[in-house]
C-alpha positions in Angstrom: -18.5 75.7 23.2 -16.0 73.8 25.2 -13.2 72.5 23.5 -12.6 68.9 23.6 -8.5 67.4 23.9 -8.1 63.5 22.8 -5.0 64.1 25.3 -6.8 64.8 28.2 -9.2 61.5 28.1 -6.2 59.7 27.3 -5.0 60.8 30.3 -8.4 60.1 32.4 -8.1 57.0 30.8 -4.5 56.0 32.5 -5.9 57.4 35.6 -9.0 55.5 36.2 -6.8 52.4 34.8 -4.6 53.2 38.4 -7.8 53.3 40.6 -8.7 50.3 39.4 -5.4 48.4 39.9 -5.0 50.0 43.2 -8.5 48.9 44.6 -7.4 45.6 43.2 -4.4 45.6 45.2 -6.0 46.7 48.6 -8.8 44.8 48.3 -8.1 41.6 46.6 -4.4 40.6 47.6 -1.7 40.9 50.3 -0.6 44.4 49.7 2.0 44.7 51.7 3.7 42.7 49.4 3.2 45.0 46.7 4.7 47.4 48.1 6.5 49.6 45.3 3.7 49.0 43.0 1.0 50.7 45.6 3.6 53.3 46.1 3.8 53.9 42.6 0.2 54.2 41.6 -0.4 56.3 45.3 2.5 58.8 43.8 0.2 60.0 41.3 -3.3 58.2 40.4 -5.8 60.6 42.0 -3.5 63.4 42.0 -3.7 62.7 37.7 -7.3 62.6 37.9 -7.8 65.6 40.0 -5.9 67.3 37.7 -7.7 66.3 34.4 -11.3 66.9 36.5 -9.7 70.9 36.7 -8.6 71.0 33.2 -12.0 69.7 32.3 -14.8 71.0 34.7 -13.1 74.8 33.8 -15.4 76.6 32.2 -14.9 80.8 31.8 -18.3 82.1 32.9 -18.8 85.5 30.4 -22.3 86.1 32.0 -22.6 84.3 35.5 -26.2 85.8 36.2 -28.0 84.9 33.1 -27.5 81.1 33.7 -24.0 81.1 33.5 -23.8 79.9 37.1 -26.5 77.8 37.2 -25.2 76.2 34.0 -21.8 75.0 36.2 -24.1 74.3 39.0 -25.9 71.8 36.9 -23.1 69.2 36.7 -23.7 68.6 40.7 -26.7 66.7 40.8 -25.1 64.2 38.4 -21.8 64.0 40.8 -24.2 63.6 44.0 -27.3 61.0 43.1 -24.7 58.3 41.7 -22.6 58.8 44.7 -25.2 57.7 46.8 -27.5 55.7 44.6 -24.5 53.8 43.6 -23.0 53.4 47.2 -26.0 51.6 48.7 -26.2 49.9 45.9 -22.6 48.6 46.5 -24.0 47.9 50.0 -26.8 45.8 49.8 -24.0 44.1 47.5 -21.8 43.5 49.8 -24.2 42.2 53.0 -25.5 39.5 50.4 -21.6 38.8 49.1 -20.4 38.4 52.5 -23.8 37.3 54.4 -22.6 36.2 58.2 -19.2 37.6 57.8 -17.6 40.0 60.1 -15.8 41.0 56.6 -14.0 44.5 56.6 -14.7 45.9 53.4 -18.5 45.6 54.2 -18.1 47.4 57.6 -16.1 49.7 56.1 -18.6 50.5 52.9 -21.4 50.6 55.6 -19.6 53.1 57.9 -18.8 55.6 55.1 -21.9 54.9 52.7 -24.6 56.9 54.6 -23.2 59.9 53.4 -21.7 58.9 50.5 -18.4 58.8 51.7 -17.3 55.8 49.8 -17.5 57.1 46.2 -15.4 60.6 48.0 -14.2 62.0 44.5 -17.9 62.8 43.5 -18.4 64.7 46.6 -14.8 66.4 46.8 -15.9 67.7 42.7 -19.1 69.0 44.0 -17.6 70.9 46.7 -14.2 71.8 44.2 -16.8 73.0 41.9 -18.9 75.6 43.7 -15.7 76.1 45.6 -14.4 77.4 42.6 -16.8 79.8 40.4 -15.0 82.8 41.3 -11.7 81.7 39.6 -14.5 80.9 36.6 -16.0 84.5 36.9 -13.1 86.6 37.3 -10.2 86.9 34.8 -8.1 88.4 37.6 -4.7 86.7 39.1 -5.1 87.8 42.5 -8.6 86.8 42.8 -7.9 83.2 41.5 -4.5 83.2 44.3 -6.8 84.4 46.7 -9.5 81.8 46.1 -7.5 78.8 46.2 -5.7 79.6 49.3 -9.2 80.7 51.0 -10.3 76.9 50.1 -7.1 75.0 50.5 -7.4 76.8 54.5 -10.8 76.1 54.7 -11.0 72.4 53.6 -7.2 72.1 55.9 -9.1 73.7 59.1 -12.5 71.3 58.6 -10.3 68.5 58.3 -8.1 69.3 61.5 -11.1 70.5 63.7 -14.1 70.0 61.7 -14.8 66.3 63.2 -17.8 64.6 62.4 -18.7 67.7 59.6 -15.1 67.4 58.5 -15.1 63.5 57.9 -18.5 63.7 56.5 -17.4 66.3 54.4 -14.5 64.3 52.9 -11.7 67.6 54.0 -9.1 65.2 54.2 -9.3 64.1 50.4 -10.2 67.7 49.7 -7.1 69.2 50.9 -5.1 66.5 49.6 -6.5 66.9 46.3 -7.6 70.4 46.1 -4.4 71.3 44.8 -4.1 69.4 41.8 -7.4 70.5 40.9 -6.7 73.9 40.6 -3.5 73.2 38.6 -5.9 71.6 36.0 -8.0 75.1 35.9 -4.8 77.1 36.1 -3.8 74.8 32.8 -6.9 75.3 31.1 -7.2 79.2 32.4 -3.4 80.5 31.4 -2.4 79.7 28.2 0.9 80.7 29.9 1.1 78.1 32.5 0.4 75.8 29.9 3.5 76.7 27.7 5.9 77.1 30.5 5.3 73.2 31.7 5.1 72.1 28.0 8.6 73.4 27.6 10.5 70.5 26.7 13.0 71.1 29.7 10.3 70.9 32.4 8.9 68.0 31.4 12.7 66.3 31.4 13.5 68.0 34.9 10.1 66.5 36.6 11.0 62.8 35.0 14.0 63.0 36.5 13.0 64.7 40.1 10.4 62.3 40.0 12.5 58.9 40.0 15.0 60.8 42.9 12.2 61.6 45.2 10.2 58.2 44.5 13.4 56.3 45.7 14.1 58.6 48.6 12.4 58.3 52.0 13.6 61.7 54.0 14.1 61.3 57.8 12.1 64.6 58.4 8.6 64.3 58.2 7.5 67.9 57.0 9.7 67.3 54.2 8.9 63.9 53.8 5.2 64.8 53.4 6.0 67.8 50.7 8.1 64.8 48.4 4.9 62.3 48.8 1.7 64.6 48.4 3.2 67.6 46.5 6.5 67.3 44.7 6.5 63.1 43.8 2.5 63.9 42.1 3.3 67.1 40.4 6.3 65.9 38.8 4.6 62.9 37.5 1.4 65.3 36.2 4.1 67.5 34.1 5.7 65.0 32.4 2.6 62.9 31.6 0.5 65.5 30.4 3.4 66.9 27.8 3.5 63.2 26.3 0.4 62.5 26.2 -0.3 65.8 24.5 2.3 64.9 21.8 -0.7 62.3 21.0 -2.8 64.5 20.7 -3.0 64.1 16.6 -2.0 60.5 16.7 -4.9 58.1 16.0 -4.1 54.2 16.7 -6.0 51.2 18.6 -4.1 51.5 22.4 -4.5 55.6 22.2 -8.0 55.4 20.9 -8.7 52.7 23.6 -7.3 54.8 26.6 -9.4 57.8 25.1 -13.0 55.5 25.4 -11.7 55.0 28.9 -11.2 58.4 29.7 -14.7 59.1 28.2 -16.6 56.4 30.1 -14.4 56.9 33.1 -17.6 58.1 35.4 -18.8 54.5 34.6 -15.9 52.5 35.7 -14.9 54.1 39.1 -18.9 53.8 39.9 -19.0 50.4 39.0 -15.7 48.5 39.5 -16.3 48.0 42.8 -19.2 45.3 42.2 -16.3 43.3 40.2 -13.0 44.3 42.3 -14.4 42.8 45.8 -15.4 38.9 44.5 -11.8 38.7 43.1 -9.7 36.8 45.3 -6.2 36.7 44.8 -5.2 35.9 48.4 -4.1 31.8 47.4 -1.8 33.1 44.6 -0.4 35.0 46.8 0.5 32.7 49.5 2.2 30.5 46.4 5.3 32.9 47.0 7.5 34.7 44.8 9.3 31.3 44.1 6.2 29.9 42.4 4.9 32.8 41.1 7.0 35.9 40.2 6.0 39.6 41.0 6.4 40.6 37.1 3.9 37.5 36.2 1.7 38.4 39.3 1.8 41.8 37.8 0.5 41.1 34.6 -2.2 39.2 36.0 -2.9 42.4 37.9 -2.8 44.6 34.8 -4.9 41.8 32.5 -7.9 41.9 35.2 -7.6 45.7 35.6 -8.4 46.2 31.8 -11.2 43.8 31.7 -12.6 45.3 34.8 -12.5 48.5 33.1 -14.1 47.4 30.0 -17.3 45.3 32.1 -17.6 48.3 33.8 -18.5 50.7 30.9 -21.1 47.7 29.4 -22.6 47.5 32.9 -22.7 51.5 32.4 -23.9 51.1 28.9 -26.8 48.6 29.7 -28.2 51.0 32.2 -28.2 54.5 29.5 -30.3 51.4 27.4 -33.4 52.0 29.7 -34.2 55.3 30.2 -35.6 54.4 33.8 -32.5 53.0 35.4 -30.5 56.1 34.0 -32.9 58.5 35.8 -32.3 56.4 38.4 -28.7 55.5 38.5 -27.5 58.3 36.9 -29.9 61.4 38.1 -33.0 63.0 37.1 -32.9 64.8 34.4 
């Protein structure tokens, strides 16, 4: 029986908190002049979640061929039918929303829907997850080294020269993320991976190397690229997971609140969509920073982010009600 960590759906819980406020920031204001925000949320929100979906979707397999594969193999027909279901869904949404409008969210939800490219992090978890049984099945070092630079190669090459199979595919977010998925596993695998970054030094050093690298911009690009997608995320991971895990014990409203997040998070990245796009924030933004002040505009920001959240688990909720949109939102059973 798999163990279940208060921490660890806290932490899903800030995570799907930052998708939401992102999506709210591309798609219902002026980004650009929300800049540091955006950078601050990109630094670390899927890069979290990818994490947490490691730590979580690791399971040790003791007998992978009497159902023990099958029984990991199970979770991806629950990843794949909403990512579809759920994307045309957001679709047909979208042409009614913005009937006789060259709009570009709705071109670019049709473009990426017919293969479920829009809802990516579903399909990148399906792939992560057969990707990843041997490191489940084999209690060996090398072999679990060995895997994840195999995939982390495979999903870099399809991305670089796999074109249409690549895109369709989602290689780019794979590679990106591939990395912080297999941390999570590694977590959950080595009990002494876990106690090195729980070290109360590490956690201190990555706060710190963190904040430098976030306010640094390096000239070269190859390093550049190693601060943003590697160092910046993994820095930010080390130190959140070792406080959150301090709360692991601790019972109050805002911790027990993150944790329903983190627990219903499936719900609110499939549905915040349908309640991000009508918002419209473009007038207050064109007020200025005179009339209205960033930290006012980013409350605002935060304030609709956590009511977002919270519609999006009812909508979620209503649906498990009926046992024929569940099949059919959700996935046969």
């Amino acid at each position: 029986m798999q163990i279940r960590y208060r921490y660890i759906d806290r932490l899903k819980g800030i995570a799907i908190l930052l998708v939401v406020l992102g999506h709210i920031l591309v798609f219902s204001t002026h980004s650009a002049q929300y800049t540091t925000i955006s950078k601050f949320i990109g630094s670390m929100h899927m890069q979290l979640f990818m994490f947490v979906s490691g730590f979580v979707g690791f399971r040790m397999i003791e007998k992978p061929y009497k159902n023990g594969i099958a029984k990991v193999l199970r979770r991806i027909p629950k990843y794949v039918w909403p990512m579809y279901v759920v994307g045309w869904l957001l679709v047909i949404f979208l042409m009614l929303m913005f009937m006789n409008k060259d709009n570009v969210s709705v071109n670019m939800t049709l473009s990426s829907a017919y293969w479920g490219n829009w809802y990516w992090y579903l399909k990148t978890l399906s792939i992560f997850t057969v990707m990843s049984l041997p490191v489940m099945i084999y209690k060996n070092k090398v072999v679990d080294v060995g895997v994840v630079l195999f995939n982390y190669v495979l999903f870099f090459i399809l991305w670089k020269f796999g074109k249409e199979l690549g895109a369709n595919l989602c290689m780019e977010h794979a590679t990106c993320f591939f990395p912080f998925y297999a941390m999570g596993m590694f977590c959950r695998k080595y009990k002494e991976i876990d106690k090195i970054i729980s070290f109360v030094y590490v956690p201190c050093i990555s706060l710190i190397t963190y904040v430098i690298l976030f306010n640094i911009e390096f000239s070269n690009h190859l390093f550049n690229n190693v601060s943003v997608r590697f160092m910046q995320p993994i820095c930010a991971i080390v130190f959140l997971r070792y406080v959150f895990a301090k709360t692991e014990l601790i019972r109050n409203c805002a911790l027990n609140e993150l944790e329903n997040l983190g627990k219903q998070s499936l719900d609110i990245y499939l549905f915040h969509y349908f309640l991000v796009f009508p918002i419209n924030f473009y007038i207050l933004d064109s007020l200025g920073k005179e009339v209205i002040p960033p930290s006012i505009m980013l409350l605002l920001f935060i304030s609709v982010t956590i009511c977002i959240a919270y519609l999006s688990m009812l909508v979620g909720t209503l649906i498990r009600k009926s046992n024929i949109l569940s099949i059919l939102i959700f996935s046969p059973k």
